[in-house]
C-alpha positions in Angstrom: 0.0 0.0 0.0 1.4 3.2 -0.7 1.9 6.0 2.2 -1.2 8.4 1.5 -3.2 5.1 1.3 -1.9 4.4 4.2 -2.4 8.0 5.8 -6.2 7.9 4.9 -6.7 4.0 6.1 -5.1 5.6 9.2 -7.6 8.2 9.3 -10.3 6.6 9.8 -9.3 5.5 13.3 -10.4 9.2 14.5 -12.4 8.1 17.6 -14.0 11.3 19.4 -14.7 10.7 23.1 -17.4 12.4 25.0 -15.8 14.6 27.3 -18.2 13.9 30.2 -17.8 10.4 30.2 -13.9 10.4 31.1 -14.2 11.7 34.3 -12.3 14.8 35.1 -13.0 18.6 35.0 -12.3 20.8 32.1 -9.9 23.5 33.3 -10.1 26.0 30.4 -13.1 28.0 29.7 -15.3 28.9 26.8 -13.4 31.4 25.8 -9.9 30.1 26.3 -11.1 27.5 23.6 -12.1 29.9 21.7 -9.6 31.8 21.2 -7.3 29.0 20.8 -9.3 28.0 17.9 -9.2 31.3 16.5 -5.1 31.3 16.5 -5.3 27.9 15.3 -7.1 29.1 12.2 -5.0 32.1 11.3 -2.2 29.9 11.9 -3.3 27.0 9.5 -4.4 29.6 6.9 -1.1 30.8 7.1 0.9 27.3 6.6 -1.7 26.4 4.2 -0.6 29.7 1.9 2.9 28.9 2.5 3.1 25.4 1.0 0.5 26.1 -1.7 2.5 29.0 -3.4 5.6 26.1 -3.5 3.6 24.1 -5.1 2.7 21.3 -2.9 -0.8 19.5 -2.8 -2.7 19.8 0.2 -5.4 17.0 1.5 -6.6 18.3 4.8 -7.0 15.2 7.6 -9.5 14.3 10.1 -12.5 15.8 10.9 -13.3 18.9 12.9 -14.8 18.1 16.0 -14.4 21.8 17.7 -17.9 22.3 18.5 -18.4 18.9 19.8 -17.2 18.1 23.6 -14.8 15.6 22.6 -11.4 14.6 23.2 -9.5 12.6 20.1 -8.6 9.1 21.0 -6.0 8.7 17.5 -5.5 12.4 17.0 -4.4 13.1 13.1 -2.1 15.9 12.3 -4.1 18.8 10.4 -2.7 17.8 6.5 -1.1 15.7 4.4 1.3 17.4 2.0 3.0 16.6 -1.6 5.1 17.2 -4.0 6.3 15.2 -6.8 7.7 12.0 -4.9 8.0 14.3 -1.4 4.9 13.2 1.0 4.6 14.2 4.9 2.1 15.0 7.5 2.2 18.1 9.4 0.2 19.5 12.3 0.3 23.3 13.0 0.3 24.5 16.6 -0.5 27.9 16.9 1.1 29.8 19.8 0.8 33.3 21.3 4.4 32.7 22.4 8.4 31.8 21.9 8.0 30.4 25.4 5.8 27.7 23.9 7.2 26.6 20.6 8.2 23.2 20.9 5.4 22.2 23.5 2.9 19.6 22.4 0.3 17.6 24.3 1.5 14.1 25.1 -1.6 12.5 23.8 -1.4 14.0 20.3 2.4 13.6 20.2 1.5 9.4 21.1 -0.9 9.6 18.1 1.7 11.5 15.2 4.4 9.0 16.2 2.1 5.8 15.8 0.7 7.3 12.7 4.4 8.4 11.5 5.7 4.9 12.2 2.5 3.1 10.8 2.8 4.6 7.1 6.7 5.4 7.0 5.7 9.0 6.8 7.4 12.3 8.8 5.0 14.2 10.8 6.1 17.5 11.4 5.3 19.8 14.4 4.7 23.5 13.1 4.8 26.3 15.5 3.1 29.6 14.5 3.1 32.5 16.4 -0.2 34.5 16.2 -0.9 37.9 18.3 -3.5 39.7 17.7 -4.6 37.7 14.6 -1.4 38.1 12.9 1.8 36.2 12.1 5.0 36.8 13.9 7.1 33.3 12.9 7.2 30.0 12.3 9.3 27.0 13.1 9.2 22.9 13.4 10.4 20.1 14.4 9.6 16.3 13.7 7.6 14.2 15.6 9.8 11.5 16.0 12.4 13.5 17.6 13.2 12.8 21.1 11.8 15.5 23.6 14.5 17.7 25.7 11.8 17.5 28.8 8.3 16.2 29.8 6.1 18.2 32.5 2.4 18.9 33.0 1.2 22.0 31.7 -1.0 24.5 33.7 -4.3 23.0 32.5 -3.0 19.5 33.9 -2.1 18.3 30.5 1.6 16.9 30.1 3.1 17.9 27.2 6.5 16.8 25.8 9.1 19.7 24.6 10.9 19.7 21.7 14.1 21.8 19.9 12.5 23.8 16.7 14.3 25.2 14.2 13.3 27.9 12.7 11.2 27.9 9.4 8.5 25.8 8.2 10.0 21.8 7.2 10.9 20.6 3.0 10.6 24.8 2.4 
């Protein structure tokens, strides 16, 4: 099977959870979502633009479950991107921060390394900053790189943090 078969069989593991049947309280507010969604979008947009004006193909992955309360059991990365014989996934995490670049939740970082080890595919980890609806930078790093430190975040998540370099990945 070839790697985007692969990528979309993979796919279709998506498995939303109902957030009220797991048992613990949701820390961030309405609001804090929402505005995290928000950056997440002007980020996206932005990565999006970027690959599409060097030519790649972009095939958007998974499904968005935002105004659902549910938490992704076999999270995908946001897109799937190609060029010629070049194929990767990539996942864009939008931060209002330096301080943050490199952070990921530990359940989604679980899900990009089974998915990148499943199809033989890099999953990248793009970090956009976004303040006040605009871009400031960008950077990456691979999801199959080995974090420098593991903690739990202030809304109880643990994350696992990464070195970035600078720029987006294959640009």
């Amino acid at each position: 099977m070839d790697k985007k078969q692969c990528i979309l069989n993979y796919a279709q593991k998506q498995t939303p959870k109902d957030l009220s049947t797991l048992g613990f309280t949701i820390i961030k507010t309405d609001s804090q979502f929402q505005e995290a969604y928000a950056m997440h979008d002007v980020a996206t947009t932005y990565v999006v633009q970027q690959y599409l004006r060097r030519k790649y193909h972009i095939h958007p992955l998974g499904v968005d479950l935002r105004k659902h309360e549910v938490i992704i059991k076999e999270e995908l990365p946001d897109y799937i991107a190609e060029k010629e014989a070049d194929l990767f996934c990539y996942d864009t995490k939008a931060k209002s921060s330096l301080k943050y670049f490199g952070w990921v939740n530990e359940r989604a970082i679980v899900s990009y390394r089974k998915l990148a080890e499943a199809c033989e595919v890099p999953v990248y980890l793009i970090f956009v900053q976004v303040v006040s609806g605009n871009v400031i930078g960008e950077a990456h790093c691979n999801a199959q790189d080995e974090p420098i430190e593991k903690r739990r975040a202030w809304n109880g998540n643990v994350v696992w943090i990464f070195h970035w370099k600078k720029g987006l990945p294959r640009i």
